[in-house]
N, C-alpha and C positions, 0 to 999 in steps of 0.2 A: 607476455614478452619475457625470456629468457634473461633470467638475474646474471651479470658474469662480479665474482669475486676478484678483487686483490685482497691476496695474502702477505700484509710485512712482518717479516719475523724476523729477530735478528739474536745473533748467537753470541752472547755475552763473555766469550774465552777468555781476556785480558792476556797474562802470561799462558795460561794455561797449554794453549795450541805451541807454543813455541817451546814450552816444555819437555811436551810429549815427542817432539822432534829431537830432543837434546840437546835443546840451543838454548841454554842456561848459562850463558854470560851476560855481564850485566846491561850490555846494549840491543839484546832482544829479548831482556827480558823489561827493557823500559821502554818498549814499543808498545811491548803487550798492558804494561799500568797504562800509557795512556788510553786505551779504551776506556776507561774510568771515565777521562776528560769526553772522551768521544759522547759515552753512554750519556750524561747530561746533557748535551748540546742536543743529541735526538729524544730525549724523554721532554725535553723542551720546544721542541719544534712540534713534536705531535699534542704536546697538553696545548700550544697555541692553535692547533688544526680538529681539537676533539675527536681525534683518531687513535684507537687503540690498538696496539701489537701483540704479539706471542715471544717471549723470551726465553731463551733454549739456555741455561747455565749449567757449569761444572759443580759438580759439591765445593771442589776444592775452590773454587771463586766465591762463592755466596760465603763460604766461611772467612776467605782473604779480606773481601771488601762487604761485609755485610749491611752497613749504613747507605751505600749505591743500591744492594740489591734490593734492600726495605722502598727505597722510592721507585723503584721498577713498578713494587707491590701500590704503592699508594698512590701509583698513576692511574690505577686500574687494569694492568698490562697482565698477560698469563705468564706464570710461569713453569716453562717446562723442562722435563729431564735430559739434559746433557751430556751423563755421565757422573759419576766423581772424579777421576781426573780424564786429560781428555787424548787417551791411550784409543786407537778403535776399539769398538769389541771384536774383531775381528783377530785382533794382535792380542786377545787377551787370555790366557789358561781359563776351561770352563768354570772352576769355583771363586777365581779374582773378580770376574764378570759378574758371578752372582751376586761376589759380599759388595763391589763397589755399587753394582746396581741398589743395592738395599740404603748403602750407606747414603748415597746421592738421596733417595726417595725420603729418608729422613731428616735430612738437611733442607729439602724444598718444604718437608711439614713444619718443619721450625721454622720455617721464613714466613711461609704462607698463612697456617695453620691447618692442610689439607695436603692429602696427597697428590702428584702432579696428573691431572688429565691426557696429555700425550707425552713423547719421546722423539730428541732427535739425536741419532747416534752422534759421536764425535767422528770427523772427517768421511761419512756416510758409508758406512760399511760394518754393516752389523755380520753377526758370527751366529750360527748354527742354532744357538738358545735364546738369541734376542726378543724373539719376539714372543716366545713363549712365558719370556721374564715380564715382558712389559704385559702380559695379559695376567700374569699372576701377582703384580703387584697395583694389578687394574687401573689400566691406561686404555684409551679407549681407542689411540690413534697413532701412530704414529710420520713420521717426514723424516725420513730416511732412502726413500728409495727410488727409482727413474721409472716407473714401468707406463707411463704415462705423462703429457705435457701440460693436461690442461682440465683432466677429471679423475677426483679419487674414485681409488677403489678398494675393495676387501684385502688384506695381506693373505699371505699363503705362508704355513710351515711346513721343512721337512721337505722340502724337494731333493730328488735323487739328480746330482749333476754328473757328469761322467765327461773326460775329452772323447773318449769316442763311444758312446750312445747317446741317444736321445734323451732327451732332460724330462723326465718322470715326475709331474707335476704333486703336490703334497697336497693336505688339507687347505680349502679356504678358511678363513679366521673370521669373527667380527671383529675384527682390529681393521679401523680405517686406514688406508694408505694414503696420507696428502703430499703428492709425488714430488718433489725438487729438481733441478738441475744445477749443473756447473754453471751452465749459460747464462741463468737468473742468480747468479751469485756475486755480491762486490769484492771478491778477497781475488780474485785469480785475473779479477781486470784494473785493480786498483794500489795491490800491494808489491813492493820490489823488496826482494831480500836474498839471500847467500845462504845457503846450504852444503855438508860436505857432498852433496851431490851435484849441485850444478846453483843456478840464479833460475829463481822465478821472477819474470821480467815485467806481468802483466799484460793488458790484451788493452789495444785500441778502442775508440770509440763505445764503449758499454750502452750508452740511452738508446745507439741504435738499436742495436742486441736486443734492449730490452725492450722496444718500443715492437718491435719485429714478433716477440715471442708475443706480446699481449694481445699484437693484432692477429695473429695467426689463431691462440687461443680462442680472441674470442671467437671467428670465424669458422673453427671448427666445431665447436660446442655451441654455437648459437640454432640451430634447428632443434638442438634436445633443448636440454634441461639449464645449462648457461655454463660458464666456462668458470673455474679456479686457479689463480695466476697466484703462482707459492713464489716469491723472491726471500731469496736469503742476506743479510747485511751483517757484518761486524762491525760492532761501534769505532773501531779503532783505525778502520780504513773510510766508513762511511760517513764519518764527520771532517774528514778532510777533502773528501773529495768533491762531497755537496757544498761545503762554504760553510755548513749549519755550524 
């Protein structure tokens, strides 16, 4: 019978995300501490359910709040690379990318004692060297990317993109690809805020959404091999919205 996975992972940003926006006043940047409040309330709903998750952290948070991220660690929970601060890599000069990449990986070995097993970019969009970064600081995976809803696969480096030719496929990698979506994420159906660009307003009904994806998943993946349902949470939206 075909195994199907849920995947909970949740991406530990506090301030951090609001930062990197430039919304460094003191009322989103006290949206973002409460994730703090959030992170316990879910570190605690899953030590009551013996369920363990994947935690994606910035350097610059694990340094902020390091007595939260220690009980992340002694829940039993992974933790993975987020970034040092949480800038894309996309947005970021190829040698900042490289040093904050490093700095981040040494920040997860002084939490942990080990360096981190996979990568999830911040705001998902990695940049031209990412992935070559995270194979050389040996990362075996990464969840960053959409190329799929409901089965990993191998990454690729190095593709040739053009607006008008065809997209010139790169090397495959052994770097796993465990694919994410918007769709399975709580931040963009849960959170309301103001920006000098407009309001993010948030999206109706989300259980549907997600009750929708998982039964699709498993549906499609169930004649092979079983289906992998990646949801994404932020402690600071996802503890408010579930009650926990």
């Amino acid at each position: 019978m075909p195994r199907h996975i849920a995947c909970l992972s949740y991406d530990f940003d506090t301030w951090s995300g609001f930062a990197a926006r430039g919304m460094m006043t003191p009322t989103p940047i006290s949206r973002g501490e409460f994730g703090v409040v959030g992170a316990g309330r879910i570190l605690d709903l899953l030590a009551s359910r013996g369920i363990k998750g994947s935690w994606y952290i910035p350097g610059v948070v694990i340094e902020t709040y390091p007595e939260a991220c220690e009980r992340v660690v002694a829940g039993g929970h992974e933790i993975g690379h987020h970034g040092w601060s949480h800038i894309p890599p996309a947005e970021l000069p190829p040698q900042q990318e490289a040093e904050e990449f490093a700095r981040a990986v040494e920040s997860i070995r002084r939490l942990t004692g080990q360096g981190p097993a996979g990568y999830r970019s911040p705001a998902w969009d990695l940049s031209a060297q990412s992935i070559d970064l995270m194979i050389q600081h040996g990362c075996r995976y990464d969840s960053s990317m959409m190329g799929h809803d409901c089965e990993p696969y191998f990454a690729r480096r190095s593709d040739k993109v053009a607006v008008d030719a065809p997209l010139a496929f790169g090397e495959t990698t052994d770097l796993v690809e465990v694919p994410i979506s918007w769709s399975l994420d709580d931040h963009p159906h849960f959170e309301f805020f103001r920006t000098a660009a407009g309001i993010m307003p948030g999206r109706p009904m989300p259980m549907r959404s997600w009750q929708t994806g998982w039964r699709i998943s498993s549906t499609c993946a169930a004649p092979r091999s079983g289906a992998s349902w990646s949801t994404r949470f932020i402690p600071m939206s996802a503890a408010v919205a579930t009650g926990c």
